[in-house]
C-alpha positions in Angstrom: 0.0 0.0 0.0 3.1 2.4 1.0 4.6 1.7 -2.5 1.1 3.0 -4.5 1.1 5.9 -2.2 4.7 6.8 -3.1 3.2 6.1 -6.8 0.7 8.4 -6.4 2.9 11.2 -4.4 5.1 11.0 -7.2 2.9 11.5 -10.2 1.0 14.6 -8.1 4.4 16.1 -7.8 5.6 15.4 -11.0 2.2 17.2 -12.3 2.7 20.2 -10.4 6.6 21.1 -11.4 4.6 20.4 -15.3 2.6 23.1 -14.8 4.7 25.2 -13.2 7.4 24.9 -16.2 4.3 25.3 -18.6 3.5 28.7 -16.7 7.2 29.6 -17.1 7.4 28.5 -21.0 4.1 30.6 -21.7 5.3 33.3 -20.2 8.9 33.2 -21.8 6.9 32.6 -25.2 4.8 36.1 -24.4 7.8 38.1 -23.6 9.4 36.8 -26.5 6.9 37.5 -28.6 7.0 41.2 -27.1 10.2 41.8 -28.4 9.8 40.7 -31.9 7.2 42.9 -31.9 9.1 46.2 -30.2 11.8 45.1 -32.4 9.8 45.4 -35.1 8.0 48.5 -34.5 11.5 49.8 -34.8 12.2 48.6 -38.2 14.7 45.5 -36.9 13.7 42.2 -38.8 13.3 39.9 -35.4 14.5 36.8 -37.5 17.1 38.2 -39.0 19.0 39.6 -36.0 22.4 39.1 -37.3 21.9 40.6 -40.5 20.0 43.8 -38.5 23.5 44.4 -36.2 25.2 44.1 -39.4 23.1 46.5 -41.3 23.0 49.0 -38.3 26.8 48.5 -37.5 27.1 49.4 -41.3 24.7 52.4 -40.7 26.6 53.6 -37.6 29.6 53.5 -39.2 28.2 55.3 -42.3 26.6 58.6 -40.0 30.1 58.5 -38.0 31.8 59.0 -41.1 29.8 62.2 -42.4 29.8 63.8 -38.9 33.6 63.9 -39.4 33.5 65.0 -42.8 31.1 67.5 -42.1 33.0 68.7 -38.4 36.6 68.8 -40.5 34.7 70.9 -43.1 33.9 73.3 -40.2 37.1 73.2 -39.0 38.4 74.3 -42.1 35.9 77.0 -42.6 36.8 77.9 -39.0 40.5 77.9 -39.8 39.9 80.0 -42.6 37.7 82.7 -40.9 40.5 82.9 -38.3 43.4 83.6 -40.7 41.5 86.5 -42.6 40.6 88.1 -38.8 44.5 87.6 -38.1 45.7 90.0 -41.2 43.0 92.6 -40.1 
């Protein structure tokens, strides 16, 4: 009788940690689903993330490089404003 009990002890146990790690799963699966859907309310391809840190690494890279353009073209403009208040 002592080994059914433990049977049935066991199988009410083993239920119970189930649904605890089906509660956890659904609610990993709806935060998950809440990022693929912030991500793509910003424009970011959710399946593609790879590709997306490549493109936006790309992108980055691309505005860093016409800020400096544009500040060494002020700094020249600068430069050149300075000289001609110099030989006043």
């Amino acid at each position: 009788m002592d080994d059914v009990q433990a049977l049935i002890d066991k199988r009410s146990d083993l239920e119970q940690r189930r649904s605890r790690l089906l509660g956890k799963m659904e609610a990993a699966t709806q935060a998950l689903s809440e990022i693929d859907e912030r991500l793509q309310s910003m424009g970011i391809n959710p399946d593609n993330l790879e590709q997306e840190i490549a493109r936006l690494k790309a992108e980055r890279e691309a505005t860093l490089n016409q800020l400096t353009l544009a500040l060494q073209e002020a700094e020249q403009v600068i430069s050149k404003v300075e000289a001609r208040l110099a030989t006043l």
